[in-house]
Backbone as CSV, one residue per row, in Angstrom:
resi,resn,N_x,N_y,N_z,CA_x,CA_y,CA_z,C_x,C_y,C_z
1,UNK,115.364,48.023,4.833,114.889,49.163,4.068,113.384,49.041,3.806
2,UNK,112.092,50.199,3.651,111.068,49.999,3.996,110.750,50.741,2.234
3,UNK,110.075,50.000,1.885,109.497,50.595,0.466,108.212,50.773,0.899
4,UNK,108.092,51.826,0.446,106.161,52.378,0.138,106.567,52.798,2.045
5,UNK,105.404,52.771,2.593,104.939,53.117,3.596,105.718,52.615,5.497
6,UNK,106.062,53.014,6.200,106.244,52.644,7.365,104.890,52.235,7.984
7,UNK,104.973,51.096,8.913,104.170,50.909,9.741,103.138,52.233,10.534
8,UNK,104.504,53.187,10.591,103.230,53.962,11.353,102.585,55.091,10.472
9,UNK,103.208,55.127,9.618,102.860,55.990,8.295,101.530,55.213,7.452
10,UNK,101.439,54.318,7.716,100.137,53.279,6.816,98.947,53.737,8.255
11,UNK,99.835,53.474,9.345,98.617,54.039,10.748,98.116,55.544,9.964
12,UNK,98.954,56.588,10.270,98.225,57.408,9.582,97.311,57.909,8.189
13,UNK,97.722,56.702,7.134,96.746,56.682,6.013,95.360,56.130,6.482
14,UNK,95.558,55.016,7.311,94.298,54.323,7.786,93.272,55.270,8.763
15,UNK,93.883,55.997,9.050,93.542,57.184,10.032,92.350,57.878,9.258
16,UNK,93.289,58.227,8.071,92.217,59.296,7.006,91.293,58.331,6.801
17,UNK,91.583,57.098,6.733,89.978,56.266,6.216,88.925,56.385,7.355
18,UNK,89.638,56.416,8.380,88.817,56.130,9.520,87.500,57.814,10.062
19,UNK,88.546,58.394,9.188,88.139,60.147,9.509,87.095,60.090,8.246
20,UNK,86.911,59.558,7.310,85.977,59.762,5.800,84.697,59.165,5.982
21,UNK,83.603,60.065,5.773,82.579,59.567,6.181,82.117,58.430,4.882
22,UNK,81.673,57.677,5.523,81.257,56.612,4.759,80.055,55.462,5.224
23,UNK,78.981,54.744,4.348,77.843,54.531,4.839,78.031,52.934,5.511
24,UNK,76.899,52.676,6.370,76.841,51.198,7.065,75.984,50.189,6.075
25,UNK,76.204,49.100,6.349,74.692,48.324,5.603,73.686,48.636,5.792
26,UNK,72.629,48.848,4.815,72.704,48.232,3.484,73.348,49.897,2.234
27,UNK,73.835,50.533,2.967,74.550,51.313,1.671,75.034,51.570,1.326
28,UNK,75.830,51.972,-0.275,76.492,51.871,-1.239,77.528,53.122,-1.188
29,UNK,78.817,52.580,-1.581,79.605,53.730,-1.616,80.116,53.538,-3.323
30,UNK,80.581,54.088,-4.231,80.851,53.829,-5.320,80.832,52.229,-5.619
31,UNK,79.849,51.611,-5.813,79.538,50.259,-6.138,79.730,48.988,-4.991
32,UNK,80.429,49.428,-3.326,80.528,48.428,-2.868,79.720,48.979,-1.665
33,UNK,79.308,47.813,-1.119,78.411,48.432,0.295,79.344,48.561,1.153
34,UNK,78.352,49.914,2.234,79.053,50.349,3.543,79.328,49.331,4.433
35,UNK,80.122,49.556,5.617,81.024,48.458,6.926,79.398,48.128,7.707
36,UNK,79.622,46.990,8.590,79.152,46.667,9.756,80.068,45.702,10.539
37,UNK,79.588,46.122,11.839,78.540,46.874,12.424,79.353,48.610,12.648
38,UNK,80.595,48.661,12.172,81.126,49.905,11.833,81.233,50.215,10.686
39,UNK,80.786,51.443,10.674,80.391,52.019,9.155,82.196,51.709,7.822
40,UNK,83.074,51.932,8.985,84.219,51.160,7.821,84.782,49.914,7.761
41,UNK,83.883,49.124,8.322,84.296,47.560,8.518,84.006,46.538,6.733
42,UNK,84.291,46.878,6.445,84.541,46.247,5.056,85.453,46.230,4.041
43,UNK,85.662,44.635,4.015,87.225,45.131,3.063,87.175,45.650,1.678
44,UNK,85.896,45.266,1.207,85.605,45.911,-0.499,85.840,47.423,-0.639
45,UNK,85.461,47.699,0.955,85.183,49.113,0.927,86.245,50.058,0.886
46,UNK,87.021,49.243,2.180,88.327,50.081,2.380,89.148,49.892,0.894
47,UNK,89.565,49.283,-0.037,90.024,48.931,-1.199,89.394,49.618,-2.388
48,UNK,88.097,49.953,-2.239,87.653,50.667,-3.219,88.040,52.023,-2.547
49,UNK,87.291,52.450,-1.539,88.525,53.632,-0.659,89.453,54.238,-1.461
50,UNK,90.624,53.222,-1.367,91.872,53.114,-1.493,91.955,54.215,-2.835
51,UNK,91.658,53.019,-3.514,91.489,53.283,-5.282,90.943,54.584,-5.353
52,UNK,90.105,54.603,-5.066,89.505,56.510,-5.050,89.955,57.435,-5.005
53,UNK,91.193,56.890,-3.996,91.678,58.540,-3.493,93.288,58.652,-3.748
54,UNK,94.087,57.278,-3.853,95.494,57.255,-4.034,95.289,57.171,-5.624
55,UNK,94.634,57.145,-6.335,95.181,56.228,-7.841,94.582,57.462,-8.727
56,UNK,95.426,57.588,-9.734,94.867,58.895,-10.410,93.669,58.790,-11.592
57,UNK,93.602,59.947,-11.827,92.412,59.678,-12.762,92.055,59.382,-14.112
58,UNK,93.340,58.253,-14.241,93.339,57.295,-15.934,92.432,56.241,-15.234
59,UNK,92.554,55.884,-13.695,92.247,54.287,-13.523,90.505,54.193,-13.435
60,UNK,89.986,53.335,-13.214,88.767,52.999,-13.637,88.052,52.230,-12.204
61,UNK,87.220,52.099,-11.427,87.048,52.068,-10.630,86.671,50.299,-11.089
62,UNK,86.624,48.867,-10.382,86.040,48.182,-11.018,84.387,48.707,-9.927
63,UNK,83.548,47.669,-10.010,82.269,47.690,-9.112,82.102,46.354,-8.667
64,UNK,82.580,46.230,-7.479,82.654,44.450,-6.688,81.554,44.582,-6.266
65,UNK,81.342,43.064,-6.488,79.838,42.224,-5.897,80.012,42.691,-4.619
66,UNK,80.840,43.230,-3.185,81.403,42.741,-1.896,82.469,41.390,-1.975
67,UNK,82.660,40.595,-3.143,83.733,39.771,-2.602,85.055,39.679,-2.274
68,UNK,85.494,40.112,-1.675,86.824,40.418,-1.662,87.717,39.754,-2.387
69,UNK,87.663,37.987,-2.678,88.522,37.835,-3.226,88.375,38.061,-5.290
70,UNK,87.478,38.681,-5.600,86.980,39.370,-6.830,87.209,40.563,-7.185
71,UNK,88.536,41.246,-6.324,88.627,42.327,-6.728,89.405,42.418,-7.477
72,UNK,90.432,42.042,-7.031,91.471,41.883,-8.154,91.319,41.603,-9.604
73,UNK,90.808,40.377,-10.019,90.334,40.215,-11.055,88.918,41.528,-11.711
74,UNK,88.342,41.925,-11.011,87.131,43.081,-11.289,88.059,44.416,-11.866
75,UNK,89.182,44.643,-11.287,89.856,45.865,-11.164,90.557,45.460,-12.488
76,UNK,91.296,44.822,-12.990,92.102,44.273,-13.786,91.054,44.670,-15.142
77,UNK,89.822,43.811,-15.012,89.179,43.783,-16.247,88.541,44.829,-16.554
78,UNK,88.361,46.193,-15.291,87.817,46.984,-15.675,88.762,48.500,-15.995
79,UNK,90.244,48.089,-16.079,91.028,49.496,-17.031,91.772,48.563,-18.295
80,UNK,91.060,47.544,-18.844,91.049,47.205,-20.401,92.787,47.163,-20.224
81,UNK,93.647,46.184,-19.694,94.710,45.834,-19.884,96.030,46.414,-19.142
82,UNK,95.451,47.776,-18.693,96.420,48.855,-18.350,97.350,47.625,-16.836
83,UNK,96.985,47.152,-16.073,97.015,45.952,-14.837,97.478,45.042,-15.598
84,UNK,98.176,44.094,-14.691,98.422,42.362,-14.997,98.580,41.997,-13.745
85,UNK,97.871,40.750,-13.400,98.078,40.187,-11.694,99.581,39.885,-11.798
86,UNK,99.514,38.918,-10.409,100.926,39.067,-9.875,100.755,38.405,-8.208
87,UNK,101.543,37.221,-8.306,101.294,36.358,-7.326,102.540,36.636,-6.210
88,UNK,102.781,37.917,-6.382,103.994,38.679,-5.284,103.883,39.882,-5.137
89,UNK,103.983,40.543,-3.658,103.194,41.920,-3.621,103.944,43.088,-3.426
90,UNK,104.500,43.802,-3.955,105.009,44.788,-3.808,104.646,46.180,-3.061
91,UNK,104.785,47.150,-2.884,103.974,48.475,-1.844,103.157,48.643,-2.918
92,UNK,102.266,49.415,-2.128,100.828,49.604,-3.222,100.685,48.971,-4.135
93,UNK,100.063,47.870,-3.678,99.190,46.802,-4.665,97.551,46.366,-3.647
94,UNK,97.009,46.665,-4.486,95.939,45.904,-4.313,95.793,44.474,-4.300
95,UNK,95.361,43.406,-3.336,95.710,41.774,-3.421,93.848,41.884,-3.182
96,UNK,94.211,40.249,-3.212,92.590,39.679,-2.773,93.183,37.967,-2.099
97,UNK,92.519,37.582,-1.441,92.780,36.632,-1.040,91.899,35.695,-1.289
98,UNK,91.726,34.536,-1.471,90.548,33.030,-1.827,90.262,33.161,-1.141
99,UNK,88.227,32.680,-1.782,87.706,32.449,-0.416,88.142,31.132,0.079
100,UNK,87.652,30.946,1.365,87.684,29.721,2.638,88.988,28.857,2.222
101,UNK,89.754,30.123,2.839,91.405,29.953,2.558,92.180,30.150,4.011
102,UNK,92.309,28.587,4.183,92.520,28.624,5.954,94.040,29.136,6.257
103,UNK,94.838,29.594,5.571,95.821,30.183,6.058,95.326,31.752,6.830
104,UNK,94.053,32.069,5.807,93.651,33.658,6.297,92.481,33.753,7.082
105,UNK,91.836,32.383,7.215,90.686,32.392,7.740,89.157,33.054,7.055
106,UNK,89.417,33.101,5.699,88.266,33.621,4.892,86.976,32.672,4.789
107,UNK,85.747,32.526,4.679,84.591,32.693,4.330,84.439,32.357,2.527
108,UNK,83.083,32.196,2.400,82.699,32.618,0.819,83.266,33.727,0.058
109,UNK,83.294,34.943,0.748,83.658,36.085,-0.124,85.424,36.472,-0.208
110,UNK,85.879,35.619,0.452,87.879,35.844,0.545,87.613,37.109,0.964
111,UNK,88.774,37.774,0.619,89.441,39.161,1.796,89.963,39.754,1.013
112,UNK,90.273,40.990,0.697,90.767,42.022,0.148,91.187,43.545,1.119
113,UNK,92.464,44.313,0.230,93.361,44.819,1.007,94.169,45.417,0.563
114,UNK,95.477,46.547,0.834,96.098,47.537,0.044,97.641,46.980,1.040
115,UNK,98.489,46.374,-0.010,99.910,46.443,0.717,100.192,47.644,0.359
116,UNK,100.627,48.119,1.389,101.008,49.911,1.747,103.052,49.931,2.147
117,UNK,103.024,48.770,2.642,105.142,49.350,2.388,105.145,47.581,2.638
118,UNK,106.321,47.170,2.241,107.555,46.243,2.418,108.882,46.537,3.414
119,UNK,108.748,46.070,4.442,109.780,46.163,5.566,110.720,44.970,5.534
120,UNK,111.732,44.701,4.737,112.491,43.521,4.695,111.350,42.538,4.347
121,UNK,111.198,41.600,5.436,110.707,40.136,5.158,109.082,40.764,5.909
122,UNK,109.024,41.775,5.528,107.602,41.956,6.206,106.923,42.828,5.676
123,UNK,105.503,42.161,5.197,104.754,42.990,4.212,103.613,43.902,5.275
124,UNK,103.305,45.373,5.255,102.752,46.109,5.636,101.301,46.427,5.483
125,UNK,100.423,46.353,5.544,98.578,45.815,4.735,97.627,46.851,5.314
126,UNK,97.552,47.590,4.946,96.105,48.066,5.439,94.199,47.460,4.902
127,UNK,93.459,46.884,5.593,92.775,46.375,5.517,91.453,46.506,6.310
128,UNK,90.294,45.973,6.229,88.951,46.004,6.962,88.242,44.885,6.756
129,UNK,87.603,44.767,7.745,86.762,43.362,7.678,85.142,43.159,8.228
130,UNK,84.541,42.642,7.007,82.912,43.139,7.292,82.682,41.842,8.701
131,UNK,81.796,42.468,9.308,80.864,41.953,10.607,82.038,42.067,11.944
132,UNK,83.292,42.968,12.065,84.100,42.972,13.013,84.391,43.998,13.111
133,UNK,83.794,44.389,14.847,83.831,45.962,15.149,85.122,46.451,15.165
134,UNK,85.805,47.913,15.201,86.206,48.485,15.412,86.961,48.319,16.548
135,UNK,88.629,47.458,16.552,89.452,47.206,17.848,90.682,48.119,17.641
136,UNK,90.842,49.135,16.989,92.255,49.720,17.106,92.782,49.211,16.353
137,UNK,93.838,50.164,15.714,94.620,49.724,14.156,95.556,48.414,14.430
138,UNK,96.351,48.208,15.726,96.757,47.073,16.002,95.985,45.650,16.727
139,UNK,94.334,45.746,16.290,93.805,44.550,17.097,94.347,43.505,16.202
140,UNK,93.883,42.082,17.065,93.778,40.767,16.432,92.427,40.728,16.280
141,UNK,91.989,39.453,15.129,91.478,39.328,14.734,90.505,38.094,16.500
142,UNK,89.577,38.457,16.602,88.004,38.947,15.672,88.409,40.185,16.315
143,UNK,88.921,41.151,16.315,88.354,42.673,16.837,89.027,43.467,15.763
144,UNK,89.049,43.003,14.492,90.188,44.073,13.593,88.706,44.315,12.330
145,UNK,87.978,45.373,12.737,87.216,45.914,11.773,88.211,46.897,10.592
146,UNK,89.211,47.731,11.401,90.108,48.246,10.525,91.464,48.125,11.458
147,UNK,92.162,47.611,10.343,93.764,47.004,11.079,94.804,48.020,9.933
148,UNK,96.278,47.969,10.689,97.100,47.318,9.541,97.556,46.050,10.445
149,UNK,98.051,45.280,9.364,98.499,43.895,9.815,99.934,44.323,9.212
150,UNK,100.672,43.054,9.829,101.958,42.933,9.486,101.981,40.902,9.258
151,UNK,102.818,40.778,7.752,102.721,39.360,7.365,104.055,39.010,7.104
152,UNK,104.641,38.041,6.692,106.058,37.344,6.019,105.711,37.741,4.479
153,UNK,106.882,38.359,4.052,107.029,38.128,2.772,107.073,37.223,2.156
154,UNK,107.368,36.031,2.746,107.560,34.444,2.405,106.517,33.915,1.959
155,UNK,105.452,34.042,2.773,104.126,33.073,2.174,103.304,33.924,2.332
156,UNK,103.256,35.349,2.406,102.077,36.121,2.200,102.098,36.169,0.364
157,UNK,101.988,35.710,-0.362,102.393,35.478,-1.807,101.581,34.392,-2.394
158,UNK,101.140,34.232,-3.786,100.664,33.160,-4.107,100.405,31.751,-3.878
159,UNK,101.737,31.238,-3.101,101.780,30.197,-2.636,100.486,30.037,-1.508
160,UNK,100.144,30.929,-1.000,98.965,30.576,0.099,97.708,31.539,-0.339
161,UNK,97.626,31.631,-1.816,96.160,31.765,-2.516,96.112,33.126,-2.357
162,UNK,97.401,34.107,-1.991,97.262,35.883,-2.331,97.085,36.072,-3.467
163,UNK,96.834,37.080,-4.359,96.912,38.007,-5.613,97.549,39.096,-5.933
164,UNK,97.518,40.128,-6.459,98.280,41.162,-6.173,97.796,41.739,-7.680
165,UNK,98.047,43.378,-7.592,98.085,44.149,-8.913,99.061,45.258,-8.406
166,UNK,99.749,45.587,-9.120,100.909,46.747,-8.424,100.200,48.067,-9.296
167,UNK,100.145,49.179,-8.186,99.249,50.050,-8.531,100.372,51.562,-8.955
168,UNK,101.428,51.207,-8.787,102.881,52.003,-8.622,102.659,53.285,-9.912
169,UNK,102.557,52.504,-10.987,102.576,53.682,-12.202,101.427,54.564,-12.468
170,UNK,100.179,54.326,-11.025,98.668,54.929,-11.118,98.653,55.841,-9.938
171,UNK,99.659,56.056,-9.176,99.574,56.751,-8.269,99.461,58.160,-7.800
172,UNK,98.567,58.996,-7.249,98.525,60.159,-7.543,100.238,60.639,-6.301
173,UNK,100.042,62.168,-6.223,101.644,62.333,-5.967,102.031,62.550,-4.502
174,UNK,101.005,62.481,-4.150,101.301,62.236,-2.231,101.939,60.711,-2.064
175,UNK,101.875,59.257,-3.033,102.637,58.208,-2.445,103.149,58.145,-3.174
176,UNK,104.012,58.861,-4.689,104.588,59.201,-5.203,105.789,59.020,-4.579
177,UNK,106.986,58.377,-4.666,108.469,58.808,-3.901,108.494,58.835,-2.485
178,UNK,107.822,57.779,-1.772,107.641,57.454,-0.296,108.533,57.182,0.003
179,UNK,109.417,56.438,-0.893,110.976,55.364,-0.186,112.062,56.205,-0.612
180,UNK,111.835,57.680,-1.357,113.095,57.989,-2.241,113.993,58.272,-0.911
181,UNK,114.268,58.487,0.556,114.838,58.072,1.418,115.898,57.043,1.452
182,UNK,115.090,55.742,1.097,115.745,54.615,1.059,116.596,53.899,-0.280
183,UNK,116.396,55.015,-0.991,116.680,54.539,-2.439,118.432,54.141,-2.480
184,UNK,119.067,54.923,-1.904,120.516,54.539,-1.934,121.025,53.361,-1.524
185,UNK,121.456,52.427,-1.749,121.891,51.457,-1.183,120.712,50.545,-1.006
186,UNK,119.587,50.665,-1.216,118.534,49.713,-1.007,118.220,48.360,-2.079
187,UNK,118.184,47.326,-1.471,118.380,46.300,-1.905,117.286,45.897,-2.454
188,UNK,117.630,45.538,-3.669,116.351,44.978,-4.724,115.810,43.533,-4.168
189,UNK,114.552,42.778,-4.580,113.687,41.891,-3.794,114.190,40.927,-4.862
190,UNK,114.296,39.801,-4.622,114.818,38.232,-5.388,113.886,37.348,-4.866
191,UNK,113.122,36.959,-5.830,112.155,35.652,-5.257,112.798,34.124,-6.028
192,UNK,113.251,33.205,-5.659,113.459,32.160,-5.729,112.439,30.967,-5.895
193,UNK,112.381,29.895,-6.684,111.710,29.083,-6.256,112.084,27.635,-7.190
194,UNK,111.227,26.501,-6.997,111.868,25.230,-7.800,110.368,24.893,-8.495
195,UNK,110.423,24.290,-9.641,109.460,23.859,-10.271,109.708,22.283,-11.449
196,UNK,109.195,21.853,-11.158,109.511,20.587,-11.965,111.008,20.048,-12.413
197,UNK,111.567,20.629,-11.503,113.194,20.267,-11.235,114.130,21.198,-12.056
198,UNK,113.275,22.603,-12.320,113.930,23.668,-12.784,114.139,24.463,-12.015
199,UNK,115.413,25.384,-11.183,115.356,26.665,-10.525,115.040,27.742,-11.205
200,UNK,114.076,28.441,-10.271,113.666,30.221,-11.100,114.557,31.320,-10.278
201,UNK,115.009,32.077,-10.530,115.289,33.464,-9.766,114.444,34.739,-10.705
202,UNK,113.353,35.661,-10.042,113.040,36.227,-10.877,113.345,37.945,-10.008
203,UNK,113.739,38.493,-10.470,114.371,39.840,-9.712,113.970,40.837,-10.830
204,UNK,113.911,41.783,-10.422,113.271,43.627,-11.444,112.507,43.296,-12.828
205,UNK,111.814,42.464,-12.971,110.734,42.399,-13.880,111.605,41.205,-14.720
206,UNK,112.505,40.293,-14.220,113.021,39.671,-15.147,113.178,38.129,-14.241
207,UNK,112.756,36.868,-15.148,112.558,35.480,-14.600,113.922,34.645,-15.174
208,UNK,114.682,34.027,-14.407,115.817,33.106,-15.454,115.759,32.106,-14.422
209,UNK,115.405,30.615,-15.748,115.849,29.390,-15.312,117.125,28.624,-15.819
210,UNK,117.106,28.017,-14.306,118.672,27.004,-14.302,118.166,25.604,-14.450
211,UNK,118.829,24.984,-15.146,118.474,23.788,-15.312,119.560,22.815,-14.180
212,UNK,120.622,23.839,-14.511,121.507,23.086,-12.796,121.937,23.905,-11.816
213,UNK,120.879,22.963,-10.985,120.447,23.686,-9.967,121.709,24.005,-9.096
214,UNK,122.716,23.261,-9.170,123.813,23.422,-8.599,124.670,24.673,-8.593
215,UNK,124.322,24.768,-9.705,125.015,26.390,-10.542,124.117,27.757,-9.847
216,UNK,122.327,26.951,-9.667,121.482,28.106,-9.396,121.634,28.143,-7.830
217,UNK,121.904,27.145,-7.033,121.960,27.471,-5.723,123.155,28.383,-5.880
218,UNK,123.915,28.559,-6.347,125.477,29.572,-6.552,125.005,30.589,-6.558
219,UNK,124.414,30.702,-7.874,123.821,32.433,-7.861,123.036,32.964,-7.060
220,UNK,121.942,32.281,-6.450,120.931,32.396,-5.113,122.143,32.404,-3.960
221,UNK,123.179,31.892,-3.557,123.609,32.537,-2.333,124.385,33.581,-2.556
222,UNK,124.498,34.125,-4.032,125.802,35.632,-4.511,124.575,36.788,-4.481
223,UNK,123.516,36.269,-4.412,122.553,37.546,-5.008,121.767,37.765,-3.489
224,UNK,121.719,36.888,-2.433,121.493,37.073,-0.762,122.212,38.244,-0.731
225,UNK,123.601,38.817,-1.277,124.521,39.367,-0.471,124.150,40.708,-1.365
226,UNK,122.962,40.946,-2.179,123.081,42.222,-3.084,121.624,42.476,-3.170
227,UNK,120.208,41.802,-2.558,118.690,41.924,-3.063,118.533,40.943,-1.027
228,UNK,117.173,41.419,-1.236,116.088,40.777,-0.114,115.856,39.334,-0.844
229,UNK,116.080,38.499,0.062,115.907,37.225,-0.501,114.724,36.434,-0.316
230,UNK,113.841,35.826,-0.854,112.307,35.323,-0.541,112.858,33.668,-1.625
231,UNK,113.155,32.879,-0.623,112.857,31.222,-1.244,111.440,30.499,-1.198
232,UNK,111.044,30.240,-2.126,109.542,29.962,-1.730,109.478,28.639,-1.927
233,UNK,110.720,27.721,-1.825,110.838,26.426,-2.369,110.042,26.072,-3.363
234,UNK,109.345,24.648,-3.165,108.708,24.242,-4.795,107.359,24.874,-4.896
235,UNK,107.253,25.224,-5.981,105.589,25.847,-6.287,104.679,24.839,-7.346
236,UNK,103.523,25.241,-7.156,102.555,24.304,-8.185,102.458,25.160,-9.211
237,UNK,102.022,24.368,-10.220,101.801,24.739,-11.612,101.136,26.052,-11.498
238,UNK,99.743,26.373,-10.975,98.934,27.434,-10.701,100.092,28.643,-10.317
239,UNK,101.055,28.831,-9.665,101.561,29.639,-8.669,102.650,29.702,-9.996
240,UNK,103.616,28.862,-10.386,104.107,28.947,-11.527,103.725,30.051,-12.767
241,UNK,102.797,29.572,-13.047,101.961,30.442,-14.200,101.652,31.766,-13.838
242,UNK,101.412,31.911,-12.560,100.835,33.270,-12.312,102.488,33.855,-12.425
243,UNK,103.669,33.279,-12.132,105.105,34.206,-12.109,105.528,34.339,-13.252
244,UNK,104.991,33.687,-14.666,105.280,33.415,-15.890,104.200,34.656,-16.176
245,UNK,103.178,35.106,-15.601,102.540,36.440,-16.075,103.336,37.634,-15.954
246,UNK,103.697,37.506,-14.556,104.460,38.571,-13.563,105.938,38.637,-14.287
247,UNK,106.483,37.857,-14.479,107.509,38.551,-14.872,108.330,37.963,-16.492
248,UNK,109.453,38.798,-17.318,109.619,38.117,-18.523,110.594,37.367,-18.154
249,UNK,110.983,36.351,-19.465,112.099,35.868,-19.512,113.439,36.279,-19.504
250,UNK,114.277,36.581,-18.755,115.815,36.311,-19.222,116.748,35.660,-19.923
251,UNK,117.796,35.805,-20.061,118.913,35.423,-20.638,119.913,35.335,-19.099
């Protein structure tokens, strides 16, 4: 089941970016500079983009240096609370990635980007990347000035230094009810994981730990058969904390 956007349905959002005129270096589009050596080759850009035109008009634009992995946090601090990060990405969220973060191959400035749908175990991304021309929405990288990519739900997630802000309740009404298609029978997302010899299951805004784990591997193979399952085995403290933001406690 595909939440938020289809693969080729994110092609055609990326399309409209590609159709919007917008400036090259050295100039400014609402606080982030234009693409090179294609005028939309930048990920600040395409993300501020994003924000511009999908998100309605309570949200607050932040104004990034260009770093990609600063957006998240910029965006957060600049609608005064309305956001909370989130180290798991749901459709329409804005992420950022660390910089010189060799799972993604980032630089000083990390990477930033709009998850646009969830396909099972596969997260959907529309994205841009400064100093890489223009290869077609399906290039590899170095030729993906504007891509969508396709990642694992598994470790496209905190565990390998993602971010996330879910942009869901800011949305103007064209991505409004993208999945209501899929809504019947569609299986809710279960992220799993182990932490200092505690099991977590955290599912629809709600976190519960097992202290025996024996009991929690039980419920983790009853809840495979009713939600999308994501085991992220053991996590670090950092990755921990960020799921202790993301989601509350249970009973």
């Amino acid at each position: 089941m595909v939440s938020g956007l289809t693969k080729n349905k994110s092609k055609d959002l990326m399309n409209k970016y590609l159709s919007t005129s917008l400036p090259s270096y050295p100039g400014v589009w609402y606080g982030t500079l234009g693409g090179s050596p294609s005028a939309h080759s930048n990920c600040t850009l395409f993300s501020q983009w994003f924000l511009k035109n999908y998100t309605n008009d309570s949200v607050r634009l932040a104004m990034p240096s260009g770093n990609g992995y600063e957006m998240v946090d910029k965006f957060i601090a600049a609608n005064g609370g309305k956001f909370s990060k989130s180290g798991t990405p749901q459709a329409f969220s804005l992420f950022s990635i660390s910089p010189n973060n060799g799972n993604y191959g980032t630089y000083d400035a990390g990477h930033t980007g709009i998850v646009l749908g969830i396909d099972g175990n596969t997260v959907i991304t529309g994205e841009a990347n400064y100093g890489a021309p223009y290869g077609g929405l399906d290039a590899p990288y170095h030729n993906n000035g504007t891509v969508v990519m396709t990642r694992s739900l598994s470790t496209f997630n905190s565990s390998t230094g993602v971010t996330f802000v879910n942009l869901n309740n800011y949305l103007v009404d064209e991505l409004k009810n993208t999945d209501n298609d899929n809504k019947k029978g569609e299986k809710k997302m279960m992220i799993s994981f182990n932490y200092k010899g505690v099991g977590y299951s955290a599912i629809d805004g709600v976190m519960i730990a097992f202290t025996d784990l024996k009991y929690w591997a039980a419920v983790a193979n009853t809840a495979k058969q009713n939600a999308s399952f994501v085991d992220l085995g053991t996590v670090s403290e950092d990755q921990y904390n960020q799921f202790v933001k993301s989601y509350q406690y249970g009973k």
